[in-house]
N, C-alpha and C positions, 0 to 999 in steps of 0.2 A: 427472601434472599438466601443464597448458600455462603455457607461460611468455609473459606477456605484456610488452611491450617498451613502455616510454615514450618515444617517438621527439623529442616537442620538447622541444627542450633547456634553452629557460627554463623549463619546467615541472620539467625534472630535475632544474633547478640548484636551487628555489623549496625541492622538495621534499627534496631531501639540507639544505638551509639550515634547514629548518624540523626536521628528522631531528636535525641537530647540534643546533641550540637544543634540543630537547624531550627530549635524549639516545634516543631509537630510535632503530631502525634506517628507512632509507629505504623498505624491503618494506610497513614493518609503518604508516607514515604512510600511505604507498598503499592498503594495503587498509582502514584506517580510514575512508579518505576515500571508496573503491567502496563500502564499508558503507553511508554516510551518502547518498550519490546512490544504490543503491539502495530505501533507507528511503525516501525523497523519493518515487522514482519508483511506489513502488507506494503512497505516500499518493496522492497525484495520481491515479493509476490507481481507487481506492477513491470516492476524489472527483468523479470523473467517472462513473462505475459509477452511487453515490448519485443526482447529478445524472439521469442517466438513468430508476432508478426512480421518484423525487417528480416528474419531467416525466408521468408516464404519466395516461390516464388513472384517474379515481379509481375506476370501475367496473370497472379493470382488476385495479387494485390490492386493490380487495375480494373477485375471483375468490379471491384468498390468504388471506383471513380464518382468522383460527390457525395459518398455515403457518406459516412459515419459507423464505424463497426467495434463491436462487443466482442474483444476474446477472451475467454476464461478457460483453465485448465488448457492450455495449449491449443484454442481450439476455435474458430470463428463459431458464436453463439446468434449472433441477431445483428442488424445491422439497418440504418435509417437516415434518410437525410437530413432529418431536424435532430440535434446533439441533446438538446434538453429533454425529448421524448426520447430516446434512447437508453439515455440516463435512467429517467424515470421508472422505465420496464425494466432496465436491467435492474435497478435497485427493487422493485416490487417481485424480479425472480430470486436475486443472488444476497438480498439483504445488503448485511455491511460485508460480506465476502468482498475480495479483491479485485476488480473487472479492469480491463484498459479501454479506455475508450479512445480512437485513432481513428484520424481521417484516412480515408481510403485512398487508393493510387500507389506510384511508384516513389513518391521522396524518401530521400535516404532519413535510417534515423538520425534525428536530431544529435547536438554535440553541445551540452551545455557548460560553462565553464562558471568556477563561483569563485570568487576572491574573498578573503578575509581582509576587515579591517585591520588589522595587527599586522606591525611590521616585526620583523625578527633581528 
């Protein structure tokens, strides 16, 4: 394992303060915290991916009609009609890097909405 080193020191201090209050240990707030900025960064990553395919054109996009198609880095990488071999290859190419997987054709993209429980 590499050991990574927190070198600013208000950050050390932030995060042993926050370690005491929440009774863990210091390690384990850290790596909570790389979890949660990795989470982030490949939602972003997913969302820009997105972005990229509903830009395309639409005559592009119905090339895929029934597929299932892999973009990465901006870019149609592979594409299949079974979703879970897809998957599969894409993950045995790209690892745990970022991939989208989307059904092929012309539907706009989706528009999701989330509610909170909490009223204000």
């Amino acid at each position: 394992m590499v050991a990574i080193e927190l070198r600013e020191a208000s950050l050390a201090e932030e995060v042993n303060r926050i370690a005491t209050h929440e009774g863990k240990e210091a390690k384990d707030v850290v790596a909570e915290a790389v979890r949660q900025y990795l989470d982030a960064y490949r939602e972003k990553r997913i969302r820009a991916e997105a972005r990229v395919w509903y830009a395309m054109p639409t005559s592009m996009r119905n090339q895929y009609q029934g597929l299932f198609v892999a973009v990465y880095n901006g870019k149609i990488v592979d594409s299949d009609p079974n979703q879970r071999t897809l998957y599969l290859r894409a993950k045995d190419r790209f690892g745990r890097e970022p991939v989208l997987l989307v059904e092929g054709g012309d539907q706009p993209m989706p528009v999701y909405q989330s509610y909170s429980a909490y009223a204000i």
